[in-house]
Backbone as a printed PyTorch tensor [residue, N CA C, xyz], in Angstrom:
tensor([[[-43.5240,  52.3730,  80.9000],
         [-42.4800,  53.3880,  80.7480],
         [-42.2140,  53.6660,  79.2570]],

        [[-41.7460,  52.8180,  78.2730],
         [-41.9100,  52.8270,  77.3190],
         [-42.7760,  53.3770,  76.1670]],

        [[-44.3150,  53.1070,  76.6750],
         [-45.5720,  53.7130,  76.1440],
         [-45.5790,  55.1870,  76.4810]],

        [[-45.4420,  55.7450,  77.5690],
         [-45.5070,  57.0420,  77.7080],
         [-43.8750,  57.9490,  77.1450]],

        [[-42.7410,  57.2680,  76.8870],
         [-41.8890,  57.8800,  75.9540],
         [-41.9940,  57.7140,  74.1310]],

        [[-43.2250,  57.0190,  73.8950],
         [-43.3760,  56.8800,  72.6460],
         [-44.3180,  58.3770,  72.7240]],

        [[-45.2840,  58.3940,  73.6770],
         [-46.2400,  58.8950,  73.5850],
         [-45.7020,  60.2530,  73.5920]],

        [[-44.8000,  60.9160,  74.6210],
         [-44.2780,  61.6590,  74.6290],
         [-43.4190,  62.3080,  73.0800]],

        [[-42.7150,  61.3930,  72.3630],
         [-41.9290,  61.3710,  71.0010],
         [-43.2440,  61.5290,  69.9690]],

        [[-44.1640,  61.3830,  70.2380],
         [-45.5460,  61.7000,  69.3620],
         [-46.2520,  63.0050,  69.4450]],

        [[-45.9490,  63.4650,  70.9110],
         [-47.0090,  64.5090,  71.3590],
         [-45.8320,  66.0250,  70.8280]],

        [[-44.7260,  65.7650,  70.8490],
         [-43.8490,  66.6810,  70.6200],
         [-43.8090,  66.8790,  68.7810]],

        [[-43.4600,  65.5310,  68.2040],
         [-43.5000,  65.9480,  66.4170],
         [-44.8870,  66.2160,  66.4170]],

        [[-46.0990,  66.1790,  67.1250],
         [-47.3040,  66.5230,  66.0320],
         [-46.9800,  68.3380,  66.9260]],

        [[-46.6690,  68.5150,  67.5900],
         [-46.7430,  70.2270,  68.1570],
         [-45.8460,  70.7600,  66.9700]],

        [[-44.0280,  70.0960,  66.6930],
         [-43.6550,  70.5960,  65.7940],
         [-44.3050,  70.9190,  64.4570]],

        [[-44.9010,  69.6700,  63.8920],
         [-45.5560,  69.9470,  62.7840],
         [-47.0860,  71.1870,  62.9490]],

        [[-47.5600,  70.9110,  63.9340],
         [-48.6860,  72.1990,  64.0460],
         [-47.7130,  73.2520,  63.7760]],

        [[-46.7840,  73.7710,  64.6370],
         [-45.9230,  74.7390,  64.5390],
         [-46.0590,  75.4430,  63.5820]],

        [[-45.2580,  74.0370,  62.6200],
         [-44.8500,  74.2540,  61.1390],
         [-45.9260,  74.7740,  60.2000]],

        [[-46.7290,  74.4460,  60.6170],
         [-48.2140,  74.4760,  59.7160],
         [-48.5380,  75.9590,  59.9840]],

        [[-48.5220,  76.3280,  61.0640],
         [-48.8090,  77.7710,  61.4840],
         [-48.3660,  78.7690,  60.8110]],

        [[-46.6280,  78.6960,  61.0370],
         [-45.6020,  79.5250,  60.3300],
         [-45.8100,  79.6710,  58.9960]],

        [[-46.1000,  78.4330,  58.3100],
         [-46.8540,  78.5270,  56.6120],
         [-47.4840,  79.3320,  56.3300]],

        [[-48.6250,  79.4220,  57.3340],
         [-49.8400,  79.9050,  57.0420],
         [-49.7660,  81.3900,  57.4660]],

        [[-48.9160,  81.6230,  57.9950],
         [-48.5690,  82.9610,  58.3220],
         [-47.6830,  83.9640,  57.0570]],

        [[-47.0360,  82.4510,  56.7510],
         [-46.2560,  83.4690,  55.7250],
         [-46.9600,  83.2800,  54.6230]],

        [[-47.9680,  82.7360,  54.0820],
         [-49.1720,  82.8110,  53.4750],
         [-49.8800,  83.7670,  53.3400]],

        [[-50.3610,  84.1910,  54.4680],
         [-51.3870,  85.3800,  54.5810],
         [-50.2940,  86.5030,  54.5380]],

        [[-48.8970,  86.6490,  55.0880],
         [-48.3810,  87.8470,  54.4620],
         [-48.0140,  87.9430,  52.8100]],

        [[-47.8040,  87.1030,  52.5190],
         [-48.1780,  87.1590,  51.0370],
         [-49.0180,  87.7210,  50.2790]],

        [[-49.7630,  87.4280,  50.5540],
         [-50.9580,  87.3150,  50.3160],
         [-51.4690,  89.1920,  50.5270]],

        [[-50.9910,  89.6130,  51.5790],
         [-51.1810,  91.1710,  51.7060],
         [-50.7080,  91.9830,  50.9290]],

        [[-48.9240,  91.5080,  50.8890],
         [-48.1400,  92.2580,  50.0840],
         [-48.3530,  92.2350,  47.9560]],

        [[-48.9010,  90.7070,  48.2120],
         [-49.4490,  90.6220,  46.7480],
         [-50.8720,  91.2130,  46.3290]]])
């Protein structure tokens, strides 16, 4: 029970951080247009 709520608390911050990584890279490449 334990293992699969760690696992769960793992599988969720690495989606946030992809997220995060995305949104960067998005506002990156609009940058990047407007510059």
């Amino acid at each position: 029970m334990k293992n699969s709520q760690i696992f769960d608390k793992v599988e969720r911050f690495s989606f946030f951080k992809l997220k995060e990584q995305f949104m960067h890279n998005e506002n990156l490449k609009e940058l990047t247009v407007r510059g």
